[in-house]
C-alpha positions as CSV (number, residue, x, y, z in Angstrom):
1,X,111.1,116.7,98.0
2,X,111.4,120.4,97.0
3,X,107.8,120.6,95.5
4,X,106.5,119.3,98.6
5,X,108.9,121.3,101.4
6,X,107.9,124.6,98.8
7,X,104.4,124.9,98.2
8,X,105.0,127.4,96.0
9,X,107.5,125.6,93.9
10,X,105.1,122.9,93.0
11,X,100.8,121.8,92.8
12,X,99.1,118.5,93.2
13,X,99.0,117.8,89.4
14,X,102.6,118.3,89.6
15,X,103.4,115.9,92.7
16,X,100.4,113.5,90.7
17,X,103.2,113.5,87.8
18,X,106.5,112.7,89.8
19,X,104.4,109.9,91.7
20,X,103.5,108.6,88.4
21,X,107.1,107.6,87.9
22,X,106.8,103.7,89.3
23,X,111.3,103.9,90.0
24,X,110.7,107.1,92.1
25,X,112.1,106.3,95.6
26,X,109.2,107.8,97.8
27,X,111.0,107.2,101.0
28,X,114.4,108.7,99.9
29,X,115.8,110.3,103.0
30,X,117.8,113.8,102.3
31,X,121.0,114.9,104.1
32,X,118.9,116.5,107.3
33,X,117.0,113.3,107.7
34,X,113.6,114.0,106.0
35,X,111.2,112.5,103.6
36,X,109.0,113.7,101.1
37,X,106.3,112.6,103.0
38,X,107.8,114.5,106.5
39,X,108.4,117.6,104.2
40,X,104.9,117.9,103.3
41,X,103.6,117.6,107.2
42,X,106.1,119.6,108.7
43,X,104.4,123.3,109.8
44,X,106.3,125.6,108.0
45,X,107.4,127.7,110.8
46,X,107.9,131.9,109.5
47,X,106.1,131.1,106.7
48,X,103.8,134.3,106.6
49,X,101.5,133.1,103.5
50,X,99.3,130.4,104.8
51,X,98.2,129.4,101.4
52,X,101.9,127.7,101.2
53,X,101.8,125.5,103.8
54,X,98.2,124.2,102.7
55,X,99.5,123.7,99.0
56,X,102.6,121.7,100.3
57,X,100.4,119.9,102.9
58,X,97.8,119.0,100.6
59,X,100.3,116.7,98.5
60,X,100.4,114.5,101.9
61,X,97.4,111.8,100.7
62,X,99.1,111.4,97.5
63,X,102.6,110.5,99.3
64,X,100.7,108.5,101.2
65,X,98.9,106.6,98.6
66,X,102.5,106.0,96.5
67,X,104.0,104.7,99.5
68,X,101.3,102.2,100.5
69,X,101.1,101.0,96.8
70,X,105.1,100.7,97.0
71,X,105.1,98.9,99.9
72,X,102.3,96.7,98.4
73,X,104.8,95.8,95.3
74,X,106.9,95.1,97.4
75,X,105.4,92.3,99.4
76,X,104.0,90.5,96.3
77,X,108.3,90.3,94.8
């Protein structure tokens, strides 16, 4: 969740890695009600560097693709 609400604090191959992890729980929610996934989409509102926002928002597909494959596990238990 920090990697993708910072872009700065983390980079696709990073997110690639955490995702990897088949017990992460990609649709966790954190005390203010958000997801990785909601993170990553939000605009970052003040954020003066652009290149943040499109780093964190560029890890969306991969949440994405983890939470479809979860939910695809899911169905064949």
């Amino acid at each position: 969740m920090k990697a993708c609400d910072d872009g700065s604090e983390g980079c696709p191959a990073v997110i690639k890695l955490i995702l990897s992890v088949p017990e992460i729980e990609i649709d966790r929610v954190e005390s203010e009600g958000e997801t990785a996934l909601s993170l990553a989409k939000a605009p970052k509102w003040g954020w003066e560097e652009e290149e943040r926002y499109q780093r964190s928002f560029s890890f969306v597909p991969l949440l994405e693709e983890k939470a479809r494959q979860q939910a695809i596990d899911a169905a064949a238990k």
